[in-house]
C-alpha positions in Angstrom: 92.0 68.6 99.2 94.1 69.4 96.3 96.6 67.5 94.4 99.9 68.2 96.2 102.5 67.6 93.7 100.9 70.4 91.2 103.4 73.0 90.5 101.4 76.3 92.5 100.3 78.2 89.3 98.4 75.3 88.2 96.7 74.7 91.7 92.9 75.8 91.2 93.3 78.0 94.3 96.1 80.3 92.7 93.9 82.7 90.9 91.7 83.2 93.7 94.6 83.8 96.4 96.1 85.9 93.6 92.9 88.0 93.8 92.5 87.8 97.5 95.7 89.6 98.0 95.2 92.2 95.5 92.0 92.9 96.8 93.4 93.3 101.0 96.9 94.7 99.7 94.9 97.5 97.9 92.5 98.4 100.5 95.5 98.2 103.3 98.7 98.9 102.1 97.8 101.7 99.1 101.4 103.2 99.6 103.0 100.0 99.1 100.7 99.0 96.1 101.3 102.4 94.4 105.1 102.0 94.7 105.5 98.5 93.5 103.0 100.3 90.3 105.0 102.9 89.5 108.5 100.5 89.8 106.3 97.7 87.7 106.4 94.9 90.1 103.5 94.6 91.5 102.1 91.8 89.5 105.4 89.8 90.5 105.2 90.3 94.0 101.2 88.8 93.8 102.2 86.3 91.9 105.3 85.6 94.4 102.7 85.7 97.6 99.8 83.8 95.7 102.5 80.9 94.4 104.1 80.9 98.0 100.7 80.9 99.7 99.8 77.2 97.3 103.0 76.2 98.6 102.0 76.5 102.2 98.7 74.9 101.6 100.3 72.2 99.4 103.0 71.9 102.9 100.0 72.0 105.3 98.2 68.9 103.6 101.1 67.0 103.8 101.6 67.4 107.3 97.9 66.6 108.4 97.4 69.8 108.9 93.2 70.9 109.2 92.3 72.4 105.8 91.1 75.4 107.9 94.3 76.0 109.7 96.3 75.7 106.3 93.8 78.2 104.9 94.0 80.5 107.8 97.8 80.4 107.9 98.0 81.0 103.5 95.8 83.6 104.3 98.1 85.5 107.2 100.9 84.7 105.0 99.1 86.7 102.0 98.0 89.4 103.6 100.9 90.1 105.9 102.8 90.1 103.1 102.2 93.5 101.8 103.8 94.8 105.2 106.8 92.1 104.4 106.9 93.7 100.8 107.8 97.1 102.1 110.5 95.7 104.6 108.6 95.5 107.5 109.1 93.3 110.3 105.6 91.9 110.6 106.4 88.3 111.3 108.4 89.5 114.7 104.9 90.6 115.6 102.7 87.9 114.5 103.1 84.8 115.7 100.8 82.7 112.9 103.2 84.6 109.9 106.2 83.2 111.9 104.2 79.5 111.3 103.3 79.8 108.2 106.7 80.6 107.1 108.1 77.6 109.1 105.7 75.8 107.4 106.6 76.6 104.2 109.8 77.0 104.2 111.0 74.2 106.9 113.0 74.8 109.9 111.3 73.1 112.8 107.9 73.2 111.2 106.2 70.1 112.7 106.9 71.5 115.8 106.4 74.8 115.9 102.8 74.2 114.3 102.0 71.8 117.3 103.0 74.4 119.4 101.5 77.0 117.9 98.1 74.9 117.4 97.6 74.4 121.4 
């Protein structure tokens, strides 16, 4: 468990989400990782997803949450995110993005994870 009043960039799992989503935003969403390139935001957006995905690790610990499930939601959240990038409407689709955003960003997360969990 990590320490969750660490500010997400200093969190010892930033780098390695970071590279996570690289890695799965390169293999399946080229397009999207050659425009964000060419327009020089690509680094911003990983960083954005990686320091979001901390956040909703950092949320899921303080909710009880199972490290697995926190790490399985960071992880739909980061590699969904490509697909949110581009202006897609993945979370309508995908019912553990939808959580993981509630998650992190509130709005009936305690029990829409309980739902969700079941």
């Amino acid at each position: 468990m990590s320490n969750p009043s660490l500010p997400p960039k200093e969190d010892a799992r930033f780098p390695i989400l970071r590279a996570d989503a690289e890695r799965n935003w390169r293999e399946w969403n080229p397009k999207l990782v050659r425009q964000l390139e060419q327009s020089n935001q690509l680094n911003q957006r990983l960083h954005n997803a990686a320091e979001n995905a901390v956040r909703l690790l950092q949320e899921a610990e303080k909710q009880g949450l199972s490290p697995d499930l926190g790490q399985e939601l960071a992880n739909e959240y980061l590699f969904s995110a490509g697909g949110e990038l581009a202006g897609g409407r993945g979370s309508r689709r995908n019912p553990l993005l939808r959580i993981a955003k509630r998650v992190l960003f509130g709005s009936g997360a305690r029990r829409t994870v309980a739902v969700g969990v079941r």
